[in-house]
C-alpha positions as CSV (number, residue, x, y, z in Angstrom):
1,X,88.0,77.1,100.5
2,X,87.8,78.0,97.0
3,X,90.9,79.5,94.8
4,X,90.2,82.1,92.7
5,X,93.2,82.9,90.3
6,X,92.6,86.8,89.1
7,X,94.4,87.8,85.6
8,X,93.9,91.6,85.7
9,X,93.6,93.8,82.5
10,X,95.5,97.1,81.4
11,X,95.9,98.5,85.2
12,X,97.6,94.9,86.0
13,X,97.3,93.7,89.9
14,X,95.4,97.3,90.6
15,X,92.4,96.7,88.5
16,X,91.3,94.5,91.6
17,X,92.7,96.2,94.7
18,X,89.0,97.1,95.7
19,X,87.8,93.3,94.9
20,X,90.8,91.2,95.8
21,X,91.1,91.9,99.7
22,X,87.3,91.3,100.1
23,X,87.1,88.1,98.3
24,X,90.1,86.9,100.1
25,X,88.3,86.9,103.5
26,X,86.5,83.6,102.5
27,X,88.8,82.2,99.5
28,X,92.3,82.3,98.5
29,X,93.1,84.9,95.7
30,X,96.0,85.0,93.7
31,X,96.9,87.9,91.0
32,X,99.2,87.0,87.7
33,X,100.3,89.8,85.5
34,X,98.8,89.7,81.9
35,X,102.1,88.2,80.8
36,X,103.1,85.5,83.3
37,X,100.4,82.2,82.4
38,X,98.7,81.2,85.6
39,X,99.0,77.9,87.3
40,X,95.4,76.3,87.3
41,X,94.2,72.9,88.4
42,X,90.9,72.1,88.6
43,X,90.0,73.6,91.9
44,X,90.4,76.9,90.4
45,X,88.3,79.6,89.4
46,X,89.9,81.2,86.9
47,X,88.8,85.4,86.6
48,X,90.0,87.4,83.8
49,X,89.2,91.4,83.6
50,X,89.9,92.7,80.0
51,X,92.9,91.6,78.7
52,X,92.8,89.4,81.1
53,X,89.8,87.7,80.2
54,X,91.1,86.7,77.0
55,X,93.9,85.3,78.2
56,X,91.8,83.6,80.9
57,X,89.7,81.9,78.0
58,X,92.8,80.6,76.4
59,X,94.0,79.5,79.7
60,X,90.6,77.6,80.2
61,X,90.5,76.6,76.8
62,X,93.5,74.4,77.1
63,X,93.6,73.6,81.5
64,X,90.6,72.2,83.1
65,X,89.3,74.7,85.8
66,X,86.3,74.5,88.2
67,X,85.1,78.0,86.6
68,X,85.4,80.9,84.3
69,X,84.4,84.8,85.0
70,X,85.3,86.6,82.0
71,X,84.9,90.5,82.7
72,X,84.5,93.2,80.2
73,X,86.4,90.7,77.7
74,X,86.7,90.2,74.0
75,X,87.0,87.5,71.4
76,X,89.7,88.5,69.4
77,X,91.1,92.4,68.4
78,X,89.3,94.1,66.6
79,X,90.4,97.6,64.6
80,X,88.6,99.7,67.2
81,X,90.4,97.8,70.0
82,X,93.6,98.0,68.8
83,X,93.1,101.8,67.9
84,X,91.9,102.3,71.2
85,X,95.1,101.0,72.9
86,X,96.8,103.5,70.6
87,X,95.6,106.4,72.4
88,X,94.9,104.8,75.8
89,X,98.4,106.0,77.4
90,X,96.6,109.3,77.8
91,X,94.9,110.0,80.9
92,X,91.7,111.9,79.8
93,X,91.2,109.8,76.9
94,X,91.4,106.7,79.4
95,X,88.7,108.4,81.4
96,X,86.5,109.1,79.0
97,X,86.4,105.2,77.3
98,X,86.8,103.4,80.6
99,X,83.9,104.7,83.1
100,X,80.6,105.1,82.8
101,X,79.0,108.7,82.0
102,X,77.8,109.1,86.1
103,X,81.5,107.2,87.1
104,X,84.0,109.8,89.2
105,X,86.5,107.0,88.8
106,X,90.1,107.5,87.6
107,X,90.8,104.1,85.7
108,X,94.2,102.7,85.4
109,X,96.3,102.2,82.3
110,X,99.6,100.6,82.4
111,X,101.1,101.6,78.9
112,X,103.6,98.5,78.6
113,X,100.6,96.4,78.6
114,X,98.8,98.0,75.5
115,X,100.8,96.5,73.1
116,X,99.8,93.3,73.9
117,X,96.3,94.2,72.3
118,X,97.8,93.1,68.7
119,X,99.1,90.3,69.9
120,X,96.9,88.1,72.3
121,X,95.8,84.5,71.0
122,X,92.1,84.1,70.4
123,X,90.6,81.9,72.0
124,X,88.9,78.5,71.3
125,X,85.8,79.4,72.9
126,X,84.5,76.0,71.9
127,X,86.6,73.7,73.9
128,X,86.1,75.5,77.1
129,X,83.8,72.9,79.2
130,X,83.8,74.3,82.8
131,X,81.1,76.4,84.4
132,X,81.6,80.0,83.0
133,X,80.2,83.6,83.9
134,X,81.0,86.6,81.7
135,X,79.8,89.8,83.2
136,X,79.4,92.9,80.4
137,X,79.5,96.4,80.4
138,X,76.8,98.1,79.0
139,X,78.7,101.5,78.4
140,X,82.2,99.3,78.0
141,X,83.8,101.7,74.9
142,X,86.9,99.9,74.8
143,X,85.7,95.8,74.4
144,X,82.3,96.6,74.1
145,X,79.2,94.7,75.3
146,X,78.8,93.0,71.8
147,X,82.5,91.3,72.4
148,X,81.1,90.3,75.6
149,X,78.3,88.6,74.6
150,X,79.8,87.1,71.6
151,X,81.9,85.3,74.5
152,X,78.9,84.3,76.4
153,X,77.2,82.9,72.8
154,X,80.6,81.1,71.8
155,X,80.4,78.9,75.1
156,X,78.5,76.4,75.9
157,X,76.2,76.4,79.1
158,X,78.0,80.1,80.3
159,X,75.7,82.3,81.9
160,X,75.6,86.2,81.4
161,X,74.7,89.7,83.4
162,X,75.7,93.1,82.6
163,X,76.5,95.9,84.7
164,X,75.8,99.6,83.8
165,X,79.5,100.7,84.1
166,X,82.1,101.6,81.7
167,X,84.7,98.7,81.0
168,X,86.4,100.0,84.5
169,X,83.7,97.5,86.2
170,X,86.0,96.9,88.6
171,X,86.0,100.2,89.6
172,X,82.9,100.9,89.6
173,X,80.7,98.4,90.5
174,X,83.2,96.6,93.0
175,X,80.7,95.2,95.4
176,X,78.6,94.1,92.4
177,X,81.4,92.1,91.0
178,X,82.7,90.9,94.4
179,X,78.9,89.5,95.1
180,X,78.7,87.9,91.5
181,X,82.2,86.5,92.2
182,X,81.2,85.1,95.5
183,X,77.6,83.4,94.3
184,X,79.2,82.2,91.6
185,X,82.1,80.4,93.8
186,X,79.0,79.0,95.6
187,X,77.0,77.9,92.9
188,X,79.1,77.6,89.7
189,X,75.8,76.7,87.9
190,X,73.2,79.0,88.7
191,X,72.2,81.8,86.7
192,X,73.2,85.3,88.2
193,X,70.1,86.9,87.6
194,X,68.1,84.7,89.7
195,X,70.3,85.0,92.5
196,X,69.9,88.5,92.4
């Protein structure tokens, strides 16, 4: 049974209530707040969502895992992202950046954990050597596809897809994720596309 250890993003242990309880039929799942680091080994797969997935690429960067899903991640803050988590305490502005434009998802924001946008570590992208799987966003306004696939070009042998969601993937596409999650606990290795 494989262990998936999930680091959510600015909703913390929320941003995967629909993902979570599904994957945990097969696998064991454990959640870790943004600011507690995880315990890994390698028999872990390690999946980061947003702020999570930096700290998830850190995490990896230094702790041998069996894999790496980064979701709707970034690289290191930019302007736009910190600006971003200025304003992201209010509701309709969260909406509006989070979801796609056809989403009728509310996302959630918890504001303590927006001011760790300044302050997260970048990660050595470069010294990650495990199986990895970022999955973008293509209408992500807050880390924005680009950051995604500057994670994807920054490590070695990773794979990529991207979902037509806002950066609330989780949200949105939760049976997408949970399917890409579950192949990709299968079959570290494989492309997603062709197992599509």
């Amino acid at each position: 049974m494989t262990e998936f250890v999930m680091l959510p993003g600015f909703g913390g242990a929320g941003d995967f209530d629909f993902v979570a309880p599904m994957l945990a039929r097969e696998h064991t799942v454990s959640l870790v707040e943004a600011t507690a680091p995880p315990a890994t080994d390698t028999d872990t797969i390690l999946v980061g969502y947003s702020l999570g997935a930096v700290l998830a690429a850190v995490q990896a960067a230094a702790h041998p895992v069996r894999g790496l899903v980064l979701i709707c991640g970034w690289t290191q803050s930019t302007p736009r992202l910190v600006d971003w988590s200025i304003h992201a305490g209010d509701e309709a502005f969260a909406r509006h950046t989070m979801v796609g434009p056809a989403s009728d998802r509310t996302p959630l924001v918890r504001p303590e954990l927006l001011a760790l946008v300044g302050s997260l570590p970048v990660p050595e992208l470069g010294a990650i050597a495990c199986p990895t799987l970022v999955i973008g966003a293509t209408y992500d306004l807050v880390a924005t596809a680009h950051q995604s696939r500057l994670l994807y070009g920054g490590i070695a042998g990773s794979r990529y897809v991207e979902l037509a969601t806002g950066h609330a993937a989780l949200a949105e596409r939760p049976a997408e994720v949970l399917s890409l999650l579950t192949a990709f606990a299968a079959q570290p290795s494989v492309d997603p596309v062709a197992q599509r």
